[in-house]
N, C-alpha and C positions, 0 to 999 in steps of 0.2 A: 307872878314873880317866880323867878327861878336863875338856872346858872346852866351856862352853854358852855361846850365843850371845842373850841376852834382848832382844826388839826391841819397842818400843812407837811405834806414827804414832798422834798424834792430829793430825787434821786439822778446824779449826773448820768446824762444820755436817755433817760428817758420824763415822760410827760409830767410835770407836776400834779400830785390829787391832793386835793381837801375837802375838807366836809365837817360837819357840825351836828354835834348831839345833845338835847335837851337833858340836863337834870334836876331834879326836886331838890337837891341842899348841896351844898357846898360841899362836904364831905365824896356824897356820889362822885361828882364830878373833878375832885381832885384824886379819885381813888384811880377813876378813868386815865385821867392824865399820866398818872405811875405809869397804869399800864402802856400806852402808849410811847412812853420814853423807856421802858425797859424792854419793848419790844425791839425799838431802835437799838439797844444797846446790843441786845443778842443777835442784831442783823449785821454789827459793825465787828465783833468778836471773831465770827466763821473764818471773812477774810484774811484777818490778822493774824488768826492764829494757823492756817494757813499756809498763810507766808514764814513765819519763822524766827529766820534771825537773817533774811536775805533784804537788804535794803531795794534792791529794786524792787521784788515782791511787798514791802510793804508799802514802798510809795502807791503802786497801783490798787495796793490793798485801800489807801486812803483814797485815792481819786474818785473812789468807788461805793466811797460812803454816803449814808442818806443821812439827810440832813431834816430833822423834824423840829418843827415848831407846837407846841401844845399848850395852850394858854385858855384858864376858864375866866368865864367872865360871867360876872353878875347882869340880869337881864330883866327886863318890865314883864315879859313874854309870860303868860302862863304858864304853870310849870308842870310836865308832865301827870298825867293820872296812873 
């Protein structure tokens, strides 16, 4: 028994990656998940701030964004040692 970490980046123009990481408690694994959306966050920031106050610049800034999904989930699976 334990709890999986399911992660999806799509990034426009390039490849979709995912992948999945075992944890022993609930906590672990939502600790992971923070970090992973606040990774996101600080990847969507650069662009924007960037750009400014110029609306073209930020629409491209948005086009440009990754889009993650991070969802833990309870699982039968043994859980890590």
């Amino acid at each position: 028994m334990g709890w999986i970490l399911l992660v999806t980046w799509i990034v426009p123009g390039q490849s979709t990656t995912s992948y999945q990481t075992n944890f022993g408690s609930e906590a672990a694994c939502k600790t992971a998940q923070l970090a992973v959306t606040n990774s996101a966050e600080t990847i969507k920031q650069q662009p924007w701030s960037e750009a400014g106050n110029s609306g073209s610049l930020q629409k491209m800034a948005r086009l440009s964004f990754p889009h993650v999904s991070a969802v833990c989930s309870y699982t039968d699976a043994p859980a890590p040692k």
